[in-house]
Structure formats: structure tokens, C-alpha cells
N, C-alpha and C positions, 0 to 999 in steps of 0.2 A: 504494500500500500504506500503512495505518495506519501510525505511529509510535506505540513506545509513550508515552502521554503526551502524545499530538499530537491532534490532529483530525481524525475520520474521513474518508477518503478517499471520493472521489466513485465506487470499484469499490469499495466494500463490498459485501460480497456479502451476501445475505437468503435463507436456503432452510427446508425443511420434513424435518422429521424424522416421514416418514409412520408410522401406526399398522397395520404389518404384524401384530403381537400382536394380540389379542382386547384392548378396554379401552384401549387405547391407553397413555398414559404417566402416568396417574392414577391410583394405585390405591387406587380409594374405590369405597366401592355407592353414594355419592350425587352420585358426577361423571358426567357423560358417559359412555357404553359404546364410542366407535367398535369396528366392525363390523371381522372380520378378512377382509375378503372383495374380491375385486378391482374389484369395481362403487365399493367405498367411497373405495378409495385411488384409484384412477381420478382421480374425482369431484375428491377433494382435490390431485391432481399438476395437473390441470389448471385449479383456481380458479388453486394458485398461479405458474403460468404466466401467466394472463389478466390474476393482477392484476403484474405483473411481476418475483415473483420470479428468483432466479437459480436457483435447484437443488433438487432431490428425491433425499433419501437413504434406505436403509430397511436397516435393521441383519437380521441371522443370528441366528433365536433358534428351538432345537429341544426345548425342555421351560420348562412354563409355572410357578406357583408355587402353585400351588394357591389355598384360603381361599376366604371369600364367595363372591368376582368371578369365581376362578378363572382369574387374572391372566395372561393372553398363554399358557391354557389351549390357545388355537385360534390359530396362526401360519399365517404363507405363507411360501412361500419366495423369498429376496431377488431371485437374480438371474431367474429365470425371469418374474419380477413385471416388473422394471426393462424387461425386454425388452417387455412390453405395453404398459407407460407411453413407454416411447420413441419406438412407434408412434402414441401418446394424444397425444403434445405435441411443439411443434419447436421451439424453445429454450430450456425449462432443461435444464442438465444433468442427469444421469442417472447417480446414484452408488449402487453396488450392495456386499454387502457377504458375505465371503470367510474360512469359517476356514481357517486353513494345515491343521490337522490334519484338515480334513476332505477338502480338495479336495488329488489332487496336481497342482502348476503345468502341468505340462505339459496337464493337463485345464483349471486356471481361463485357464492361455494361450489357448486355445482359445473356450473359451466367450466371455472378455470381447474377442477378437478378433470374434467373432460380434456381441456385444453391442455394440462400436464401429461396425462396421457398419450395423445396425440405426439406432442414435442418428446417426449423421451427424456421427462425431467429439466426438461429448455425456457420452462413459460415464464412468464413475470407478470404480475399485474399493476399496474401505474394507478393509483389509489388517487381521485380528485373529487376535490369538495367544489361539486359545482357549483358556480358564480354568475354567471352570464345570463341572467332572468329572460332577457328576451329569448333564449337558445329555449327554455323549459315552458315558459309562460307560455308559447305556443302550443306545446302538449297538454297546456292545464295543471302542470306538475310544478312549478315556483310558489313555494311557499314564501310573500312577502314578508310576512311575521318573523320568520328566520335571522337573527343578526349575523354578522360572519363567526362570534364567538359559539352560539348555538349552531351553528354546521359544524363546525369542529367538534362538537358534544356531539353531534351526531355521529358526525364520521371517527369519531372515537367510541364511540359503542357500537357500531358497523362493524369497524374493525376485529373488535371484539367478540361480537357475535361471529363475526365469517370464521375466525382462527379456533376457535371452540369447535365450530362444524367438521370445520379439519381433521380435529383431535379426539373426541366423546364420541359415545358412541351414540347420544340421545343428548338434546339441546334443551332445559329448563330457564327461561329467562322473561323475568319482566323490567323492563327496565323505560327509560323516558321516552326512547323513540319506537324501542321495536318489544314486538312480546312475542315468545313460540310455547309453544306446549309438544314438549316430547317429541320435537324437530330434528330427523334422522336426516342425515346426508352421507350415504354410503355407495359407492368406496371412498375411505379417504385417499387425497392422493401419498404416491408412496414420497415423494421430495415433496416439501410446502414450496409453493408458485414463490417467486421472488419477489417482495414486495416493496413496490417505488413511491415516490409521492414528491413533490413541487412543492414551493410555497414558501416566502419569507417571512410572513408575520411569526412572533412570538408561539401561536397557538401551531404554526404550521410546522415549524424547527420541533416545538416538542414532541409533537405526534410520529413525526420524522425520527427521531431519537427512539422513541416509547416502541413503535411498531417495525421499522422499515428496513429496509438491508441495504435502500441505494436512495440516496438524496440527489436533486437536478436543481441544481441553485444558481440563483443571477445576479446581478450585481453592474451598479452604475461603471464601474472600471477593475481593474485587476486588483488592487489593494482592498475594496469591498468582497469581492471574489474571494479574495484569500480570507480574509475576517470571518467569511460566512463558514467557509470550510473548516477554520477552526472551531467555532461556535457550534455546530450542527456536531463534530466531531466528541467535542467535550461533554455535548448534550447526553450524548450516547454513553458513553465512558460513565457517567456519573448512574447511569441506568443499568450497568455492568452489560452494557453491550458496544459491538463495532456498528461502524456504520460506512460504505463506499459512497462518495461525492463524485459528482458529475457535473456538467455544466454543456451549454449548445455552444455551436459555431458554425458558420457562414464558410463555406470554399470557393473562391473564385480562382482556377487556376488557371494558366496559360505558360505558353515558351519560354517568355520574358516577363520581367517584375512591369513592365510598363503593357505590354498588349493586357496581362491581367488587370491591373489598374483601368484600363481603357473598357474593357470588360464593363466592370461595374460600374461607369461611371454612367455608360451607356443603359445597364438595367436601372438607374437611380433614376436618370434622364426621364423613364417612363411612370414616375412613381403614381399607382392609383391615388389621387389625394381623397375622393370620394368614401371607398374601401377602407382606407387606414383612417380616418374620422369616426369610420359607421365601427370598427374595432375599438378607438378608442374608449367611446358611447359605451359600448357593450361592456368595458372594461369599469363603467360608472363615472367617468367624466364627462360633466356637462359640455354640449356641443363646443359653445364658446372657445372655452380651453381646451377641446381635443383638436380644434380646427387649429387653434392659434401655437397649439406643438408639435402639430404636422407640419406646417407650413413654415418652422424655421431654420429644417433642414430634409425635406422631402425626399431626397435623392440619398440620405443612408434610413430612411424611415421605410423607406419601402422593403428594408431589409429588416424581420423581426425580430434576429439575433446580433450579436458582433460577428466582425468577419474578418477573415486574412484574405489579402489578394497576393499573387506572386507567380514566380516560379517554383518548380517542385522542391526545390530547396529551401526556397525564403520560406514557403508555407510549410514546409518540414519543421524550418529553424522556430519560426514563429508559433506552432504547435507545441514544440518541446518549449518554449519558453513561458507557456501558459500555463501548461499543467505542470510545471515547476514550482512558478513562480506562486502558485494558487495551492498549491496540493492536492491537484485535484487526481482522483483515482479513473478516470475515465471522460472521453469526450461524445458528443451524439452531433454527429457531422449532417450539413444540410448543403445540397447542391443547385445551382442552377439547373441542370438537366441530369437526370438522374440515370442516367444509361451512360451517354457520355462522356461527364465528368468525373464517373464515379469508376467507370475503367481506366482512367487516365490516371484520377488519384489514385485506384491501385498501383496500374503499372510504375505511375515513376516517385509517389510520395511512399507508399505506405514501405517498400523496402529501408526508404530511410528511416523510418518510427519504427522497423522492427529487422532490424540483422539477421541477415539469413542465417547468422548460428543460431537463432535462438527458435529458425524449425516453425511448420504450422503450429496454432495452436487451435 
């Protein structure tokens, strides 16, 4: 495992943050379109399998943003996905993604025992406290009443109830959100699913600690980056448990440090301003102010990560200098074109982030 401040560790992990949405994680009319369709992400779970990634993850998203692009317009749905990719590839893992208010545990119990199954002990589930009321309110399923501290009480007694399902062989439980009478969920699986979750607030880091085996944490610049990773870290530790750290990033790669450059500057050029407003919105900022933080640098907004541009070395160099510098145990890579870019960062990056002495893994 990284330290923070240390030098990456030889299990860094490397994975792919597939483009389940229509348009992928760009949102420009003059970036790449990836395709929301299962033949796409296929394609891309399995480049990055071949080229040796570690893992394929794909987030829960049920209402898109509208604008030009029509931004994640056209979605799949995560786990029923994971389970085809699971079949598609035989070792990365295979992390799928879960809102509490949507699914009750005793149902995601079920499925991601299916889905461990399926993968051969490969699965993960991405544990999130949904937010985005218009994504629900459409279903009828947003409970307004809810504060974001009471979702967290939820999805910590969620939690709780799903990993008992796991474990018992018969479920007894009354509690605030959920109640079972002598709720069997059999077979258990024989490995527990891997369990991830997001989230900077206080209540999110603790749960993260409390339950999780893999934390994806963001942060205004690398110094925050690094703080978080401590902090989520210690969290754990005082809970007599580990916990692996994660974080996203943007690949623009090309020849040269400057055609790359040129690259993004040109997918910035197209940024959906519409889209990334009607995201903000959704994120709970009033119009006003999501217009007026779009609008004061469009052309890196339209990218919803941080990102390196380069040649396969700078983006090497620039990779290892992150998760150095952060501690962090693992990266979840996003591309312009996911076929691509994602052969290309195999063929000429990923050799540098992993010595051919050190062998598939």
C-alpha cells in the first residue's frame, strides 16, 4: 500500500471508469461521443484487461443533463452491465454501482451474491447515498424530508443490514429505516463483494472507515488529495481496520507533450455550457452560481475530473507523481475514446507504470 508521501507501491492499482452514460465523461460537442451501449463498454472492459489493468467500475446514473450533447441522455444500467462484463473478462475486477435508496439490501444482497458468482470472487459494489433528487423525484422515490445526515443513517443501517444477509443464516431486524422478519438470503457469497463508496463530508469518510475496503476521494488540488488520504486512512486505523484510497483522472495522450495539449484544448473548445449548468443544478447549486462557475473556465469544466495531457512518458511521469505524492493506493482512468486511447495507453504508458519484471498481474 502507498504511503502518503512515499512511493508508489508495486499493487497500485490502475482501473477504468467505463462510459455507461451516452458521451462518456466529456462534456463537449467536440470530444469524443463514447456510445452508451454494451458492445462499447465490452470492447473497452476488455482492452483494459488485455492491456493489464486491475478493475472496471461503472457508476448509477438514471437522468441525463440535457444541452447540445444531451449529456448521459442515454444510460445503462450498472449492475446488470457488470454481470456481462464479468462473463467478457477473467481478471479484472468487476465493481458495480448501488443506490441505497433505490435498491432494498436485502434485494442488492442478493443480486451482488449473484454477481460474485458470476465474476469468480471479482465483484465490488460502489455503495452511494443518492443525492441528485431530480434523478429519483422522477421515479417518485426522493424523499424531500431526508437531510444529507439522515441518508447517511440510512445508508449506514443499509449497510448493515446487507452484510448480516451475507453472514446469518436468518435476518431479525427493526430498526429506523428498514425492518425484516426472519429474512433469508441464501447462498451467501463465498468472498464478500468488495465494498467502495465516495464522499467527502465528515459523515461520508466515516462510513468509508466503518464499512469499506476502497475509498475514491477528490480534492481541490494534490495537497487536499493527500490530507484526504490521510484522514480516510486514520479513520480506518482507529476502527482496527485498512482501508485502499483511490482517486479519478482524465488521459489525454498523444506523440508529443504539445499535439496532447492541442488535444484538449480543442475538446475544452467545445465545452456543453448548457449540460454542465443543468449538472451543477443537480448537484444543488442554484442556477445563478452554477452558471457563473461554469463560465469562468469552460474549456477545463467540461472535463469532470483532473487530467494529464502528454506524451506517454510525461503522462507516465505525471501518474507516478500523483499517487506519490497523495498516497494514493490506486487510480480509475477516464478517456476521450475508449477503444483508442485506451490501446494506446496500454501499448506505450502502462509498460512504464508496470516493469515487465514485475509479470501480468
Amino acid at each position: 500500500m502507498s504511503e502518503p508521501g512515499g512511493t508508489p507501491a508495486a499493487d497500485t492499482e490502475y482501473g477504468i471508469f467505463l462510459p455507461i452514460g451516452s458521451g462518456g465523461w466529456i462534456v463537449s460537442e467536440t470530444a469524443p461521443h463514447p456510445e452508451a451501449t454494451y458492445a462499447y463498454n465490452r470492447r473497452a472492459a476488455v482492452l483494459a484487461e488485455q492491456y493489464g489493468l486491475d478493475f472496471i467500475m461503472s457508476m448509477g446514473k438514471w437522468r441525463g443533463y440535457d444541452g447540445a450533447t444531451d449529456h448521459w441522455g442515454r444510460t445503462l444500467e450498472s449492475i446488470t452491465m457488470m454481470a456481462g462484463l464479468a462473463e467478457a473478462t477473467e481478471r479484472v475486477k468487476v465493481w458495480s454501482t448501488v443506490h441505497t435508496n433505490l435498491f432494498h439490501p436485502a434485494i442488492a444482497a442478493k443480486m451482488f451474491t449473484t454477481l460474485q458468482e458470476i465474476a469468480g470472487g471479482r465483484a465490488g459494489m460502489n455503495i452511494v447515498v443518492g443525492a441528485y433528487a431530480k434523478e429519483f423525484a422522477q421515479m417518485g422515490l426522493w424523499d424531500d424530508t431526508l437531510s444529507h445526515a439522515d441518508r447517511y443513517r440510512w445508508t449506514e443501517e443499509w449497510t448493515s443490514v446487507l452484510e448480516r444477509l451475507w453472514s446469518e443464516q436468518a435476518v431479525d431486524h427493526d430498526g429506523e429505516y428498514f425492518h425484516l422478519d426472519d429474512c433469508r438470503s441464501l447462498p451467501h457469497p463465498a468472498t464478500r463483494p468488495t465494498l467502495i463508496a465516495a464522499g467527502r463530508s465528515e459523515a461520508g469518510l466515516d462510513f468509508q472507515a466503518r464499512h469499506c475496503d476502497g475509498s475514491f476521494l477528490t480534492a481541490q488540488d494534490l495537497p487536499g488529495l493527500r490530507t484526504a488520504c490521510q484522514d480516510v486512512k486514520l479513520r480506518a486505523e482507529k476502527q482496527g481496520r485498512s482501508i485502499r484510497t483511490y482517486s479519478m483522472l482524465t488521459v489525454v495522450l498523444a506523440d508529443t507533450d504539445e499535439e496532447a495539449e492541442a488535444r484538449r484544448l480543442e475538446y475544452g473548445r467545445g465545452a456543453d455550457v448548457e449540460a454542465l449548468v443543468n449538472m451543477k443544478v443537480a448537484w444543488g447549486l442554484p442556477p445563478d452560481r452554477a452558471l457563473s462557475l461554469t463560465a469562468e473556465r469552460p474549456e477545463d469544466e467540461a472535463f469532470q475530473t483532473p487530467f494529464v495531457t502528454g506524451a506517454p512518458h510525461t503522462v507516465a511521469e505525471r501518474i507516478r507523481e500523483i499517487v506519490e505524492f497523495a498516497g494514493l493506493d490506486g487510480l480509475m482512468l477516464i478517456f476521450p475514446d475508449y477503444h483508442a486511447d485506451l490501446a494506446d495507453f496500454g501499448e506505450r504508458v502502462m509498460p512504464l507504470l508496470r516493469p515487465a519484471a514485475e509479470g501480468d498481474r
